[in-house]
N, C-alpha and C positions, 0 to 999 in steps of 0.2 A: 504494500500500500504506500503512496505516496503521504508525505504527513498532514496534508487535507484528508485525504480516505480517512487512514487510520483512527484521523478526530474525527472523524462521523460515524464511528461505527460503536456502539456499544462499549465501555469499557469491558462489562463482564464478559459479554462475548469474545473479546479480545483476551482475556485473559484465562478463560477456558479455552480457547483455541492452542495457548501459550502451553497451558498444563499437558493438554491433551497429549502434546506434540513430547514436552520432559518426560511424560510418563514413560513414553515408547523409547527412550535414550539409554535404559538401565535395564527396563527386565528380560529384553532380548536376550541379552548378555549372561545372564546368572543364571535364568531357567532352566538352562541343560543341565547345569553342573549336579543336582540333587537328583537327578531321575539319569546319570550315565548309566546305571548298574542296567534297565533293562534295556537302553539302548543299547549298550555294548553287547545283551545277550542277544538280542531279537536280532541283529546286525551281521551278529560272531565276530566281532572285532575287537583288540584289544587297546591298552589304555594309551599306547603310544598314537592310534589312531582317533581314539574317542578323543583326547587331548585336544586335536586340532579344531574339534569342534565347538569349546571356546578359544585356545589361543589363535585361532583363525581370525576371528573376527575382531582380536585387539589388536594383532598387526595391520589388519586393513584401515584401523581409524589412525596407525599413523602413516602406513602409505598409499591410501586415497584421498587424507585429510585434505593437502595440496591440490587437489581438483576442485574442493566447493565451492573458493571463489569466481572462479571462472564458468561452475553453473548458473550461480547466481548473478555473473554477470550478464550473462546469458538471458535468462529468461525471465529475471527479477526476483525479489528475496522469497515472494507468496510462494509464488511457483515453484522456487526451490526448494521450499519447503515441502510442499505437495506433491512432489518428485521424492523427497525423500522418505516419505510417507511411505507412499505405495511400493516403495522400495523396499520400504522392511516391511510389510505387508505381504508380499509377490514372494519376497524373499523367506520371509517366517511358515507360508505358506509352504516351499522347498524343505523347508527344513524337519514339517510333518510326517513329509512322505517316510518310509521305512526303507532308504537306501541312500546309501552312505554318497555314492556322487551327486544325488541330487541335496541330498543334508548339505555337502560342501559346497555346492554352486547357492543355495540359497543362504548359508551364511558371509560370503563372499557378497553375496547382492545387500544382504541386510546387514551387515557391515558396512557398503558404502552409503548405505540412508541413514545407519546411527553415526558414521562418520562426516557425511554434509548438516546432519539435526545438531549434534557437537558443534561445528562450525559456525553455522550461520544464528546459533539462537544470541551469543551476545553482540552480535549486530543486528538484530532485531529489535532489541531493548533498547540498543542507543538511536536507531531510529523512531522508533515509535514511543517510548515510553523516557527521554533523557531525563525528563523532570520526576520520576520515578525508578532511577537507578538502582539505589536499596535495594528497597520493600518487593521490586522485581525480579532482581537477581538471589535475593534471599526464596524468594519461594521457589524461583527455579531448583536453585539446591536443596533445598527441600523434596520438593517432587520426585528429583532424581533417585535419593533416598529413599523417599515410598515406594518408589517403581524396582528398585534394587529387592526390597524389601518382599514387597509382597510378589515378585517376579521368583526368588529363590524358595518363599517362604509357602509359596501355593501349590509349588510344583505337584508335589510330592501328593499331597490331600487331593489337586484334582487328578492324578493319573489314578489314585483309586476310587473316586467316584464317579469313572468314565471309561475306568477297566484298559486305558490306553495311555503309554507315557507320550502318546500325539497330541491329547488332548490340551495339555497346559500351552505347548507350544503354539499348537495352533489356535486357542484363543485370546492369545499378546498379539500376534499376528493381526487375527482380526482387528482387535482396540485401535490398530494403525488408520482404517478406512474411514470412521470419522474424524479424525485429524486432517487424514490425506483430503475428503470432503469440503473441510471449512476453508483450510488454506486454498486449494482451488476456486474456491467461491471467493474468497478475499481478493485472489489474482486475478477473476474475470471482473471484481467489482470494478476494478480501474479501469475499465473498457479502452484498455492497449493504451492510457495516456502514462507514460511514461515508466511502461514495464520493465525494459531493461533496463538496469545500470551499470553506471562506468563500473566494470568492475579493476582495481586492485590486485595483483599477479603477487605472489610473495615472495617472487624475487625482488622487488620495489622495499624491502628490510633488510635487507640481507647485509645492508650496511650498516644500519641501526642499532647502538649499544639498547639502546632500551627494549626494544623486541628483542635483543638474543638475553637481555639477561631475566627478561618474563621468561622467556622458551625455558631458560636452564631452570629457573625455578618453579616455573608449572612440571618440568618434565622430573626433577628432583622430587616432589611432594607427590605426584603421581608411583612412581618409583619405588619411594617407603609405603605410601598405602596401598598397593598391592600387593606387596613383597611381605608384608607382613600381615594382609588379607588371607594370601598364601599359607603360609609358613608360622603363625603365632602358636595355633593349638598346636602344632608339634611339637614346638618347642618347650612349651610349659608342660606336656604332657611327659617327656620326656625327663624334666625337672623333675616330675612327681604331683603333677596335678594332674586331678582328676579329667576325665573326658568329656563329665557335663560343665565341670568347669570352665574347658579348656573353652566348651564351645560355644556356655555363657559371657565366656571373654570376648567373642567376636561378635558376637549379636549387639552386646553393650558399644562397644566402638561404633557401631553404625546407628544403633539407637540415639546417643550419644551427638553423634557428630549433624543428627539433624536437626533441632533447633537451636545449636552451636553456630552451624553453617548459616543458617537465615542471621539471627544476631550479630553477628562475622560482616555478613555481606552490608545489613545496612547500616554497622558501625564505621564501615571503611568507606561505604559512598560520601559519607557526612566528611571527611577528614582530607584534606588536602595529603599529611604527610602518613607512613604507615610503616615505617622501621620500625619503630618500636611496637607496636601493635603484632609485626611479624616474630621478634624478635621473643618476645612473648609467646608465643605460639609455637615456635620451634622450640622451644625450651621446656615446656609440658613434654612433647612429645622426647625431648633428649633426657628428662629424665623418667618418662616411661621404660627409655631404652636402658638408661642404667639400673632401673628396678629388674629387669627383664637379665640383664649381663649377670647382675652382682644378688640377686635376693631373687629371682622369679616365681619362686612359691610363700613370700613372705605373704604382697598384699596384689594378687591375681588381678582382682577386679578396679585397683588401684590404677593399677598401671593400664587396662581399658580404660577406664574413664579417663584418664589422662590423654594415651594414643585419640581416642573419640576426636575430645577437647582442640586436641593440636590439628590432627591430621585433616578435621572438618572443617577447620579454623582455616588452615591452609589453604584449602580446594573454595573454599569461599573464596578468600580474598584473590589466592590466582584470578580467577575467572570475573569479579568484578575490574580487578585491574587490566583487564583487558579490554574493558568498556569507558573505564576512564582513562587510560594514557592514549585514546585516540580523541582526535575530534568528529570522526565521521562514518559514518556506521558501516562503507563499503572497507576501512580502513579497519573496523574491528572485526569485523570476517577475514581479513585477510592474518592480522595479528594472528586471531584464533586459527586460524588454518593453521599458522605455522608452530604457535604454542602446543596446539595437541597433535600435531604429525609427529614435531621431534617427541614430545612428551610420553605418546604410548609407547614410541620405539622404544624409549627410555624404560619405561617402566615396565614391558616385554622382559627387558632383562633383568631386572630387578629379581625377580623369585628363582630364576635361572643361576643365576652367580651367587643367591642365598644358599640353595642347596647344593651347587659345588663346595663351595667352603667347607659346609658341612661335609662333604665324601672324604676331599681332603687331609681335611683336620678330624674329623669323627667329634667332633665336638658342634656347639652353638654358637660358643664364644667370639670364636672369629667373625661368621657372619655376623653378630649382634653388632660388632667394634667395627663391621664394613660398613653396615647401617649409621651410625654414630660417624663418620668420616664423609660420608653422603649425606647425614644432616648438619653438618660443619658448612659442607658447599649450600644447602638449600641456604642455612642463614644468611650469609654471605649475597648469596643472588637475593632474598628478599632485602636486605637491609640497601642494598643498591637500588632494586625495584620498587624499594617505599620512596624514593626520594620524587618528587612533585614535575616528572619530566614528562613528556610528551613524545611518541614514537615519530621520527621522523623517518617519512615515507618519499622517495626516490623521484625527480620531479620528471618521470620521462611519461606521463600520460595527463589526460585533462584532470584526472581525480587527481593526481599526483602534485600538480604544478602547483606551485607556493607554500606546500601545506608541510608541514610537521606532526 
């Protein structure tokens, strides 16, 4: 929508369209991972191949990430969204079927609609919503967290209430075609006045201290919460905590970090400067990780609630700052393009290089001290990226020319 549209259309509706769209960003993602055991059987395939059927889909949000903006320069932000829609829709659809090539072509598809939905939603908000930066990007992170949530947490309940583990999948799936629906309707409401926009190539940063030190610290904080998303309950379990403990520790983190992440978000829209706000927030999380190093079974739930705290803390403020160090909302697609391409890659390796240390060394230690040396850099890139700068963007096109 052009910022005439957008004011004329409903806020609520707007911002159910907004939800609609986060919900579908997260539970694609998680829903396999509870219900692989009868996939894997129904399949005959084993965990090296089941594996790829989420880690597939986090390599493709960092290397399709780099495409979104140039869809949405394309055929406009509505459209782009409602492309990406039907994308994980088409593609969730794939992913029902019971055979593994069409599982992998539709996680591939629906990878790249949850990787341009990634992209384009915080130039969304700075187009449509600037004077509602916060309160917007706070409930997005929130969303994403519900949809994580009840994406991982339904699985399981609806493949027995429907005697099929196709079922869960395929009705995330569906959730996609009202989304796909509005945003379409949104795109036709402009009646083609000024559909496409200048899009933004992110090559046009590539020279920009302030976009790469967002990138390293979106892709750092990404990084530790997945790598420790991965790998926490084994850890402590291994310590000597229990199993329901272990796995009450990760549930807390995520419970946790959802109305951490909203409060995060519209704390740091109000605030020009945000070192110390990050600095803070790295520091819960650094000494979750020494609880975890030096005492892991003293105070279990401690140290969730801490991880929660930080790590929610974190992904908020990433992703709000990406709406603020631009001025222009083709310029915060392109940021985000390039913040979460490098970012998954990043964070891809994270649980990877966790459990090698661990084969290695046969111990935790190490890996926990590799973590603690990667939240050394994330601080470092936040405390640089709180400072009040503005991404300058390359002056070789019309959106380009003069701007910072």
């Amino acid at each position: 929508m052009s910022a005439s549209t957008s004011r004329s259309m409903p806020s609520s509706l707007w911002l159910v369209a907004f939800v609609l769209i986060a919900l579908n960003l997260r539970a694609p993602i998680v829903v396999i991972g509870p219900i692989l055991e009868p996939i894997m059987s129904t399949l005959s395939i084993g965990t090296s191949t089941a594996s790829l059927l989420t880690t597939l889909m986090i390599l493709c949000f960092g290397l399709l990430s780099p495409l979104a903006p140039m869809v949405a320069g394309r055929l406009g932000l509505d459209r782009a969204l409602a492309l990406a829609m039907i994308a994980v829709a088409v593609g969730g659809l794939f992913r029902s079927v019971p055979s593994i090539s069409l599982m992998m072509a539709g996680t591939i598809l629906a990878g790249f609609g949850i990787a341009c939905g990634n992209v384009f939603m915080p130039g969304l908000v700075k187009r449509d919503r600037p004077e509602r930066i916060g309160p917007t990007m706070g409930i997005y992170t929130v969303v994403l967290g519900i949809g994580a949530t009840l994406g991982s947490g339904t699985a399981v309940m609806l493949t027995h209430a429907f005697g099929t583990w196709t079922a869960p999948i395929r009705l995330w799936a569906l959730l996609a075609l009202p989304a796909f629906a509005i945003w379409a309707w949104f795109g036709s409401a402009r009646q083609g006045r000024d559909n496409a926009e200048t899009p933004v190539p992110i090559t046009a940063l590539l020279k920009s201290r302030v976009a790469w030190t967002l990138t390293c610290f979106m892709g750092l904080q990404s990084l530790g919460f997945y790598t420790m998303q991965t790998w926490l309950a084994k850890v402590v379990i291994d310590a000597g905590v229990s199993a329901d403990r272990a796995a009450l520790m990760v549930s807390t983190i995520n419970l946790v970090s959802m109305p951490v992440s909203y409060i995060v978000a519209r704390t740091a829209a109000r605030r020009a400067r945000h070192s110390l706000f990050i600095l803070i927030l790295t520091a819960l999380i650094g000494t979750a990780l020494a609880g975890l190093l030096l005492a892991p079974t003293a105070q279990p739930l401690l140290w969730a609630v801490l991880l929660g705290t930080g790590q929610g803390g974190c992904f908020a403020i990433a992703l709000t700052l990406i709406v603020l160090r631009v001025r222009h909302a083709e310029h915060a697609a392109a940021l985000s393009g390039m913040a979460q391409s490098v970012g998954y890659l990043m964070a891809a390796c994270g649980p990877l290089l966790f459990g090698m240390l661990h084969s290695l060394t046969g111990r935790w230690q190490a890996s926990l001290v590799m973590m603690i040396v990667f939240l050394i850099g994330q601080s470092v890139a936040g405390v640089l990226i709180g400072r009040p700068h503005l991404v300058e963007v390359k002056a070789s096109s019309p959106a380009g020319r003069g701007r910072k």
